[in-house]
TORKOL-4160 file (C-alpha; in steps of 0.2 Angstrom, whole numbers, padded with zeros to 4 digits, m for minus):
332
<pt num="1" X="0524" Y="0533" Z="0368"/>
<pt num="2" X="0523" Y="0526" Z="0388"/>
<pt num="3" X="0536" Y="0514" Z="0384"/>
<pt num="4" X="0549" Y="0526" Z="0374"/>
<pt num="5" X="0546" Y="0540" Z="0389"/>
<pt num="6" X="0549" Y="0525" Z="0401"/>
<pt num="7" X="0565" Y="0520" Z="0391"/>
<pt num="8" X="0570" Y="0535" Z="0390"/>
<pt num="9" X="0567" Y="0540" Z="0409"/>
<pt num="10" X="0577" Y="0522" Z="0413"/>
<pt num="11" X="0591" Y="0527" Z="0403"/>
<pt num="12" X="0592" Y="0546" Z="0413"/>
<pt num="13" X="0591" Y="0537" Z="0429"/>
<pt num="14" X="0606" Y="0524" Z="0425"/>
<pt num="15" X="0618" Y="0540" Z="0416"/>
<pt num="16" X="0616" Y="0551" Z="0433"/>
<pt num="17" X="0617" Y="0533" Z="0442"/>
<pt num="18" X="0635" Y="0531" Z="0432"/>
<pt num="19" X="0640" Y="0550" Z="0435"/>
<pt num="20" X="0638" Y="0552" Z="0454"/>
<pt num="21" X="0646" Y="0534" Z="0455"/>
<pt num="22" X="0660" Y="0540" Z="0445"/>
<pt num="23" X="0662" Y="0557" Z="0451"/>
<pt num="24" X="0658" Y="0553" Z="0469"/>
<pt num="25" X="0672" Y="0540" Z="0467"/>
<pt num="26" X="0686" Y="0556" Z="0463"/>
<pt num="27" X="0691" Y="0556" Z="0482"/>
<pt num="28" X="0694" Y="0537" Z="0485"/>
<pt num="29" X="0705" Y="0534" Z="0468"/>
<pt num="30" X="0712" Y="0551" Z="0474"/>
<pt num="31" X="0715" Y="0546" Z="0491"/>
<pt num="32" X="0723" Y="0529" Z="0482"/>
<pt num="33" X="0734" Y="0537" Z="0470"/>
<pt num="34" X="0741" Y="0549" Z="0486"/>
<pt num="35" X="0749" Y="0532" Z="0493"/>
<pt num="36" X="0764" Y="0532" Z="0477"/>
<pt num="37" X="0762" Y="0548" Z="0470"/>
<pt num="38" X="0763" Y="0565" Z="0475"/>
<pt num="39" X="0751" Y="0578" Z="0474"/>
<pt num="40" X="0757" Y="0587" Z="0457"/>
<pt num="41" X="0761" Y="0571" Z="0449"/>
<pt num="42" X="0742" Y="0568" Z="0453"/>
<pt num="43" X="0736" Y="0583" Z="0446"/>
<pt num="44" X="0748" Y="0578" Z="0430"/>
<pt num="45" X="0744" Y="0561" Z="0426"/>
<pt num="46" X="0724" Y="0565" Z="0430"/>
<pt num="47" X="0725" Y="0581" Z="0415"/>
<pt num="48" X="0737" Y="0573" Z="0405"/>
<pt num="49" X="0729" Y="0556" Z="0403"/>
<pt num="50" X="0709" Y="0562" Z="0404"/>
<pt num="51" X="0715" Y="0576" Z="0387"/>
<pt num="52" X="0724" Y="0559" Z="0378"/>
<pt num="53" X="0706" Y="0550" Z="0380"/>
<pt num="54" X="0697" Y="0567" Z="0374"/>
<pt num="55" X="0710" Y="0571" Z="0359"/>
<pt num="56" X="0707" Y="0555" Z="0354"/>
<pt num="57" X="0687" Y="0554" Z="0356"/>
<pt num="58" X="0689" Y="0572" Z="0347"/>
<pt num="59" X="0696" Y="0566" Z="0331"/>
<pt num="60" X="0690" Y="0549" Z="0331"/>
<pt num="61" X="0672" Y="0557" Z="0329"/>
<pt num="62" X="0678" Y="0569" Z="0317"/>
<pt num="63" X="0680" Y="0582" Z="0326"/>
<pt num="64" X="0695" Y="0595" Z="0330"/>
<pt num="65" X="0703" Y="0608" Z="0341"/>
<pt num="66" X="0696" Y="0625" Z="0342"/>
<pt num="67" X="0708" Y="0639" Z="0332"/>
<pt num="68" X="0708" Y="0656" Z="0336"/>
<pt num="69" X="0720" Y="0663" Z="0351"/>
<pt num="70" X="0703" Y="0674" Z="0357"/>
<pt num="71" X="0695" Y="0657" Z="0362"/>
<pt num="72" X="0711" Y="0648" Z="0368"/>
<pt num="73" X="0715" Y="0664" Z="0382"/>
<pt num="74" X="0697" Y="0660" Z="0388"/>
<pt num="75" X="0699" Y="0640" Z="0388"/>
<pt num="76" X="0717" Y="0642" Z="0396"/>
<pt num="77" X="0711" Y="0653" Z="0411"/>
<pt num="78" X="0696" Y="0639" Z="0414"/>
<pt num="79" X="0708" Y="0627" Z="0410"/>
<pt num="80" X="0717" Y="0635" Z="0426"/>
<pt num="81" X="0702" Y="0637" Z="0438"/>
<pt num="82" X="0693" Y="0623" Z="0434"/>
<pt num="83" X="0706" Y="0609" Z="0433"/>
<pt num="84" X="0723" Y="0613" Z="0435"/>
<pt num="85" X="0721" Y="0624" Z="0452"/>
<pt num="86" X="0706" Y="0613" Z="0461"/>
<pt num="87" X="0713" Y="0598" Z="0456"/>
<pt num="88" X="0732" Y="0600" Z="0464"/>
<pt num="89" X="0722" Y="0607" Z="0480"/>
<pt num="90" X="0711" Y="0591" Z="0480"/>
<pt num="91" X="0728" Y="0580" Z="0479"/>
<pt num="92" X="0736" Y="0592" Z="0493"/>
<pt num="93" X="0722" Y="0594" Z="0504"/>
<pt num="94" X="0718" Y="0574" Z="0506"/>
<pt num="95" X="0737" Y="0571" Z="0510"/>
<pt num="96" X="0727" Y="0573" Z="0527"/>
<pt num="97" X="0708" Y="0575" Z="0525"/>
<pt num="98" X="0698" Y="0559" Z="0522"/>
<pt num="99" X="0690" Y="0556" Z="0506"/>
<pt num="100" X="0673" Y="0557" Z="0511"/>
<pt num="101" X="0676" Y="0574" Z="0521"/>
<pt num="102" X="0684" Y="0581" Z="0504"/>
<pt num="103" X="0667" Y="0577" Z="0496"/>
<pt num="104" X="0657" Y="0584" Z="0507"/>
<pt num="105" X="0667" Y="0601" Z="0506"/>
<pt num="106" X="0666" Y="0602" Z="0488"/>
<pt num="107" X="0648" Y="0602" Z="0490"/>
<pt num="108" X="0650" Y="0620" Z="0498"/>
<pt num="109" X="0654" Y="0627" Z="0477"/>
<pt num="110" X="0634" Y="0633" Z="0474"/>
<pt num="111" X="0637" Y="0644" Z="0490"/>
<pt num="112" X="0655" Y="0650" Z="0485"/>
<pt num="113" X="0645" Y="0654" Z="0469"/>
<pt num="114" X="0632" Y="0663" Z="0478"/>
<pt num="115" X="0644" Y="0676" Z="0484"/>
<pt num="116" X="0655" Y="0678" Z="0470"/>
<pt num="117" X="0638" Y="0682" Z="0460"/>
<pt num="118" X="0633" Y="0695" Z="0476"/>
<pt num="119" X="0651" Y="0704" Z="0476"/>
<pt num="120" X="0650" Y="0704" Z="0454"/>
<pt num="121" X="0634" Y="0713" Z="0455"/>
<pt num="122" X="0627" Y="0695" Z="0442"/>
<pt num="123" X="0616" Y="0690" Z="0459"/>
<pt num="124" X="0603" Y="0703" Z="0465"/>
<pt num="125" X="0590" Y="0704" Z="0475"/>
<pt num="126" X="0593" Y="0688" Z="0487"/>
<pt num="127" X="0578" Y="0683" Z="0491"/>
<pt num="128" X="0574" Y="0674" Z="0510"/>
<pt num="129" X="0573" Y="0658" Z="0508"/>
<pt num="130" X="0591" Y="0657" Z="0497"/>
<pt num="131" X="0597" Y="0668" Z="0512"/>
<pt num="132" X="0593" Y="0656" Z="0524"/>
<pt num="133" X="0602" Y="0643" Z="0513"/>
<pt num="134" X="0616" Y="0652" Z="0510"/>
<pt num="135" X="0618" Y="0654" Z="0530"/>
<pt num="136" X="0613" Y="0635" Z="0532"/>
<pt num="137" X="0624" Y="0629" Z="0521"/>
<pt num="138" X="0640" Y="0640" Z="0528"/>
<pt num="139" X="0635" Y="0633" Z="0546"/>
<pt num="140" X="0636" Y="0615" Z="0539"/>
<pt num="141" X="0652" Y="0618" Z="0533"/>
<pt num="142" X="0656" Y="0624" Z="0549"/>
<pt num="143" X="0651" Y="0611" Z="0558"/>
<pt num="144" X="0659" Y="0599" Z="0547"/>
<pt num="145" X="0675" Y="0610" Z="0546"/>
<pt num="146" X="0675" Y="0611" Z="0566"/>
<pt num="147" X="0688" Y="0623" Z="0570"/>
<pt num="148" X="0687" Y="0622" Z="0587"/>
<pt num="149" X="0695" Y="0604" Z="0584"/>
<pt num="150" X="0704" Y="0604" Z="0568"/>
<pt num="151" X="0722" Y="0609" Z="0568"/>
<pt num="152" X="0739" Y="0607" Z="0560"/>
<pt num="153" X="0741" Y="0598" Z="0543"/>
<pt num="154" X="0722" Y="0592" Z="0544"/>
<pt num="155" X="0715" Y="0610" Z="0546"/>
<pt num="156" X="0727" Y="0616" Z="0532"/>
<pt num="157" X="0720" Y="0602" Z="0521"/>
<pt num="158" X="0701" Y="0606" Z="0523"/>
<pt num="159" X="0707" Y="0622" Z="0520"/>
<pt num="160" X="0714" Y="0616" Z="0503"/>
<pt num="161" X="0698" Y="0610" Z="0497"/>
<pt num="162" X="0689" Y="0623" Z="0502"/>
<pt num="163" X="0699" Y="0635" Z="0490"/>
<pt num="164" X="0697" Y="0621" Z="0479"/>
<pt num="165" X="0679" Y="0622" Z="0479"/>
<pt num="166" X="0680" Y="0642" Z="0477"/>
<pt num="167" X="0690" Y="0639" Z="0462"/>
<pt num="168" X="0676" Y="0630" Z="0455"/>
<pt num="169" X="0664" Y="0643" Z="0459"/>
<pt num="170" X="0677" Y="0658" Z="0449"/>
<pt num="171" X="0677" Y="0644" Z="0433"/>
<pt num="172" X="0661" Y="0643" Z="0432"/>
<pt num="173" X="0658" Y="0660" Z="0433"/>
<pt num="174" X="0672" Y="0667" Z="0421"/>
<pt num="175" X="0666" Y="0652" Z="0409"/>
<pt num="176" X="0648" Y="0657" Z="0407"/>
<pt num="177" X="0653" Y="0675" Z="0404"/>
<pt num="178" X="0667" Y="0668" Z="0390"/>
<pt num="179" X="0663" Y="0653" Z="0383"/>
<pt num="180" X="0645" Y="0652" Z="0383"/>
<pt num="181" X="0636" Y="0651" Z="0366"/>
<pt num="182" X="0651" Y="0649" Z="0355"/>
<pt num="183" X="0645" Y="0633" Z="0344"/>
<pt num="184" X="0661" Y="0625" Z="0348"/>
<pt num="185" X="0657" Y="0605" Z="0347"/>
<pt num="186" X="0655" Y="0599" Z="0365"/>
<pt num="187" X="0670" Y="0586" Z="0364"/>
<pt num="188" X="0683" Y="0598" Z="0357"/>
<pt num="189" X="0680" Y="0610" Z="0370"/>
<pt num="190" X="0680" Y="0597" Z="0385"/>
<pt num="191" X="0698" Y="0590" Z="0374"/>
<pt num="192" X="0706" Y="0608" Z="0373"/>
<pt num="193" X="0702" Y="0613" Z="0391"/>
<pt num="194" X="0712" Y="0597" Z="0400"/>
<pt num="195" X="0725" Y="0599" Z="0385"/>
<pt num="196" X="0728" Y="0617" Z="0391"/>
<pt num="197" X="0727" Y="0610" Z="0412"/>
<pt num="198" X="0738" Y="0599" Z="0406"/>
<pt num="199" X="0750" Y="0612" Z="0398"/>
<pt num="200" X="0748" Y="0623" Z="0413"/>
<pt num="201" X="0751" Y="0608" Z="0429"/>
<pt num="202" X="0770" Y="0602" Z="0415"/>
<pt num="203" X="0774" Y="0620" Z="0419"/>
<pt num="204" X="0774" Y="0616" Z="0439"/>
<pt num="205" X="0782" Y="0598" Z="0438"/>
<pt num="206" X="0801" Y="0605" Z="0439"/>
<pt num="207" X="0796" Y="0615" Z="0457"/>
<pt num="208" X="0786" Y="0601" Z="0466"/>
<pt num="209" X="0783" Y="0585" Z="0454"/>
<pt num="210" X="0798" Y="0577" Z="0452"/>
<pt num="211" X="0798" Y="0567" Z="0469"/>
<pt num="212" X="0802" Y="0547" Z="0469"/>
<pt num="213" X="0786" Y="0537" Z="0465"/>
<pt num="214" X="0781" Y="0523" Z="0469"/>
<pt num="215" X="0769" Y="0513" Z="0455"/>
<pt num="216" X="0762" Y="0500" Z="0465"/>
<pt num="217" X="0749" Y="0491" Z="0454"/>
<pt num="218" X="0733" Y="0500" Z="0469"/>
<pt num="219" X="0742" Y="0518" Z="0462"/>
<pt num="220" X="0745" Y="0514" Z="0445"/>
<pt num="221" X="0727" Y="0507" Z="0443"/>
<pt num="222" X="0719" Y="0525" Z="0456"/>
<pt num="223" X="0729" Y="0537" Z="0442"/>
<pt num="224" X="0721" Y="0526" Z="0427"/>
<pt num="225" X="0703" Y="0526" Z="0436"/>
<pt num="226" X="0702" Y="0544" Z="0440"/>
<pt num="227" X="0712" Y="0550" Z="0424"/>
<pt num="228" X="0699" Y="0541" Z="0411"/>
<pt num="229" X="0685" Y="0540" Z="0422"/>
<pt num="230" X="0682" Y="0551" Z="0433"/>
<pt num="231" X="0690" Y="0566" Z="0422"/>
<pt num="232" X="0688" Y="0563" Z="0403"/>
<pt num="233" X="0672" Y="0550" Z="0403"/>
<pt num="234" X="0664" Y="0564" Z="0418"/>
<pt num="235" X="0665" Y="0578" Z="0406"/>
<pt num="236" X="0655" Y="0571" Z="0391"/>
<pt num="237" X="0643" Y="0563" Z="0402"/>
<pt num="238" X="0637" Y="0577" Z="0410"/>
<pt num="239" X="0635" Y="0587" Z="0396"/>
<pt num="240" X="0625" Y="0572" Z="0386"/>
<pt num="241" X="0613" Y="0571" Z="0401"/>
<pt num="242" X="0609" Y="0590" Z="0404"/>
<pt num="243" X="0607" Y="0589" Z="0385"/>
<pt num="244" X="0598" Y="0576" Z="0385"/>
<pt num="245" X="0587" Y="0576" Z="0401"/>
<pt num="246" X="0591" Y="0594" Z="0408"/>
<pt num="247" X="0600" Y="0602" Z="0422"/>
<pt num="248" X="0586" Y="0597" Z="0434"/>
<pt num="249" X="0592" Y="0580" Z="0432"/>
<pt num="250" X="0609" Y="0582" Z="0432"/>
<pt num="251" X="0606" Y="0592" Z="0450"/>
<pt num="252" X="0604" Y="0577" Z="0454"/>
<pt num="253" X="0620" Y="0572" Z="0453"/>
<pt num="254" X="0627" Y="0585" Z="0465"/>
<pt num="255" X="0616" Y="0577" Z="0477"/>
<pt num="256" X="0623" Y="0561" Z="0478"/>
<pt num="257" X="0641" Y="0567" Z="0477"/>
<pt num="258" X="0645" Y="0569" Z="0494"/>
<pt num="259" X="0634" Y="0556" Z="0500"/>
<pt num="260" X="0643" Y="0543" Z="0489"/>
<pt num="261" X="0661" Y="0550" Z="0494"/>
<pt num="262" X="0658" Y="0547" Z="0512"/>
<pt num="263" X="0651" Y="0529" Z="0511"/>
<pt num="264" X="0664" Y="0524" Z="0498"/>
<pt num="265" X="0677" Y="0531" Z="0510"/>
<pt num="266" X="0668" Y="0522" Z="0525"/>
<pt num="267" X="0667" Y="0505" Z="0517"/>
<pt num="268" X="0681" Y="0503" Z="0506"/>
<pt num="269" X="0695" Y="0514" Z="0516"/>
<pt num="270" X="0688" Y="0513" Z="0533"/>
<pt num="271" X="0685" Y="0530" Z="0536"/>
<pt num="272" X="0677" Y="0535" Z="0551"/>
<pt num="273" X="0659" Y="0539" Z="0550"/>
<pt num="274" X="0654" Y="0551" Z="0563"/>
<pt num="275" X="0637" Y="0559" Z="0569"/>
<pt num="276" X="0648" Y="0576" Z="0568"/>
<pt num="277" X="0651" Y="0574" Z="0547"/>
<pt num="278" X="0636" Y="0566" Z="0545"/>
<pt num="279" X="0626" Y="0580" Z="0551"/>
<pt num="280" X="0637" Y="0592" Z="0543"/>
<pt num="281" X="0635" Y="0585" Z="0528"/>
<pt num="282" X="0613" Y="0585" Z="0530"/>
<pt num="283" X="0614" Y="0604" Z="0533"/>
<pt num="284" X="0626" Y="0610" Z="0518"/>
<pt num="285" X="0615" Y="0598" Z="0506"/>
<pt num="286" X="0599" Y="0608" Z="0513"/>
<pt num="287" X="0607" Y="0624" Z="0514"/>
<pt num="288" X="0611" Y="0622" Z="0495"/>
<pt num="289" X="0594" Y="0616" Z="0491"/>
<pt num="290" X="0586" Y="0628" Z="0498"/>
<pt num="291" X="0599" Y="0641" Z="0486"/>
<pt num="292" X="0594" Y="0631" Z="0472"/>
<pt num="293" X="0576" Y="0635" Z="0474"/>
<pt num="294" X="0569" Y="0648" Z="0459"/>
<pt num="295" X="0554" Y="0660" Z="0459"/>
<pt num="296" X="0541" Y="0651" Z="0447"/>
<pt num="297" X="0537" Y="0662" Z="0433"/>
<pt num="298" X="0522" Y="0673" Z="0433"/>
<pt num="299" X="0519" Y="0671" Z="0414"/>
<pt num="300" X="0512" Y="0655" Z="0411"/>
<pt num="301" X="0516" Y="0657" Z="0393"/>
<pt num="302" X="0535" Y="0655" Z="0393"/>
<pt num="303" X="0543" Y="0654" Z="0377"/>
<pt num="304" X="0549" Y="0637" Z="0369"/>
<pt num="305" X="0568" Y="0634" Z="0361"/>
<pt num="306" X="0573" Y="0620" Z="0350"/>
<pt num="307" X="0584" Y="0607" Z="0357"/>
<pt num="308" X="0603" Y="0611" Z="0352"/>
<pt num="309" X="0610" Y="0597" Z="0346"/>
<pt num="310" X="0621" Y="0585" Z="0358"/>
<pt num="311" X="0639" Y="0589" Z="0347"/>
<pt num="312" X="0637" Y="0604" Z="0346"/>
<pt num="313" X="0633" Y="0612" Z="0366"/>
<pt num="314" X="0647" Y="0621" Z="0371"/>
<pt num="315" X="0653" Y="0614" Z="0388"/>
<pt num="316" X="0652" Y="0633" Z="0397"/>
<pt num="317" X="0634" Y="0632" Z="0390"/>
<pt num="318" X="0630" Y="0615" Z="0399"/>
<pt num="319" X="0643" Y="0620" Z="0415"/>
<pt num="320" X="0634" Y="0637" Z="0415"/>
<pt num="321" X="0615" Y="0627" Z="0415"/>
<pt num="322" X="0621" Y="0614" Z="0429"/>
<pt num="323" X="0628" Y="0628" Z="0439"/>
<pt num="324" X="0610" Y="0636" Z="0443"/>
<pt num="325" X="0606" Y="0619" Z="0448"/>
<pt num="326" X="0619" Y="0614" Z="0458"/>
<pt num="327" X="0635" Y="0622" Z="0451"/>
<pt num="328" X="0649" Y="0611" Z="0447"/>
<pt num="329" X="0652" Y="0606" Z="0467"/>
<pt num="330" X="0649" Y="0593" Z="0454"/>
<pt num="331" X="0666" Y="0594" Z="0447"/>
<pt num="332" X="0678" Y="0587" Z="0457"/>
């Protein structure tokens, strides 16, 4: 029993290892990808090639597409919000904001959730503590943001990924509400949702895609990296480990995010490191701690459910239970 609870507790910790290596990674092979491509054709080739490798997971494990036009209205919009919209703003907004700045930003989608839930009426009664988080984490960003310094292109582009991070914050909201609970396999789901990103980013192309390129073997190997993994293997990763080991663990993940932008950016791009981000960053990752935190029940006899099966957890579901533990700041 000690050694398949110790297994099991090894193979957790690698998973969410693999998943805020990968994810965290998002902002350098963006950052790379920037150099030959523009920031549509980005958005493109990261929906376009991340829904091939799903599709095909999809069918090759027997699955297919949802049906019905109800459920694709609902998977287009968070198809919108989730990937197409934050994702061009990511590619725009680091045309002049350093990768590990971008992942620190992203960090700020629990708060941005926070308020949407306030201004819906889905979040009452605010207690201190989440309060005080709430402030803290927006002071961070502040701090990071530094307006008092930041101007021109650079300003616009933190900016950018701050409505990229909102964006996150209206998906996730607007999926739990939609798509929560439907029995849709995990994989056709995750498939449909990039197939429709995909969809919508082609329709854009003709206005701001079709610039030269230049496919240098760095850019071509950045659009293949964050394409397969850090779109399409991200997707069914997370939703195996909240599955299997629970949103507390996969919080975990939205922890190590930034932290892992910053030093990847540091080390392999040369980024600068400042006392400035770092504390930033230190105060948003507190602050949305702190908003994280949940009243412990008074009932000490809480009811039990059955583990739903990995195949067959709908991706809202999972996105919905990450989200009050770190909200997909986690999906870059």
């Amino acid at each position: 029993m000690t050694d398949n609870s110790g297994t099991r507790a090894l193979r957790g910790g690698v998973r969410v290892a693999v998943l805020a290596l990968l994810w965290g990674s998002t902002f350098l092979w963006t950052e790379l990808a920037l150099r030959g491509l523009s920031p549509l054709q980005v958005t493109f080739a990261r929906c376009a090639f991340g829904a091939l490798v799903l599709v095909v997971a999809c069918y090759a494990s027997g699955h297919r597409l949802p049906k019905g036009g109800t459920v694709w209205r609902h998977i287009v919009v968070a198809a919108f919000f989730c990937n197409a919209l934050p994702f061009a703003l990511f590619s725009v907004g680091q045309q002049t904001v350093d990768s590990g700045l971008a992942g620190v930003l992203n960090a700020t989608t629990p708060l941005w959730s926070i308020i949407l839930g306030l201004t819906l009426g889905s979040e009452r009664g605010l207690r201190p503590v989440r309060l005080a988080g709430l402030l803290l984490g927006f002071t961070g960003t502040i701090v990071i943001f530094a307006p008092w310094r930041t101007t021109g292109a650079t300003g616009w582009g933190a900016l950018a990924i701050l409505g990229a991070a909102v964006s996150y914050a209206i998906a996730f909201t607007y999926m739990g509400r939609t798509l929560v609970r439907r029995g849709t396999p995990t994989i056709s789901l995750s498939a449909a949702q990039l197939v429709a990103a995909s969809g919508l980013t082609a329709l854009a192309v003709p206005i701001g895609g079709l610039d030269a390129i230049d496919p240098g073997p760095t850019v071509l190997v950045a659009a293949v990296v964050l394409s397969v993994c850090c779109t399409a293997v991200t997707f069914h990763l997370t939703y195996r480990i909240i599955n299997d080991e629970g949103a507390t663990d996969a919080a975990v993940v939205g922890y190590l995010l930034p932290v892992v932008s910053v030093l990847l950016g540091a080390v392999v791009l040369g980024e600068d490191l400042n006392i400035r981000v770092v504390l930033g960053m230190a105060v948003v990752l507190l602050g949305v701690a702190m908003t994280r935190r949940r009243e412990t029940p008074t009932n000490s006899a809480a009811p039990t459910k059955s583990a739903a099966p990995a195949q067959t957890v709908a991706p809202a579901q999972t996105v919905a239970l990450a989200e009050e533990a770190v909200g997909p700041g986690t999906r870059p």
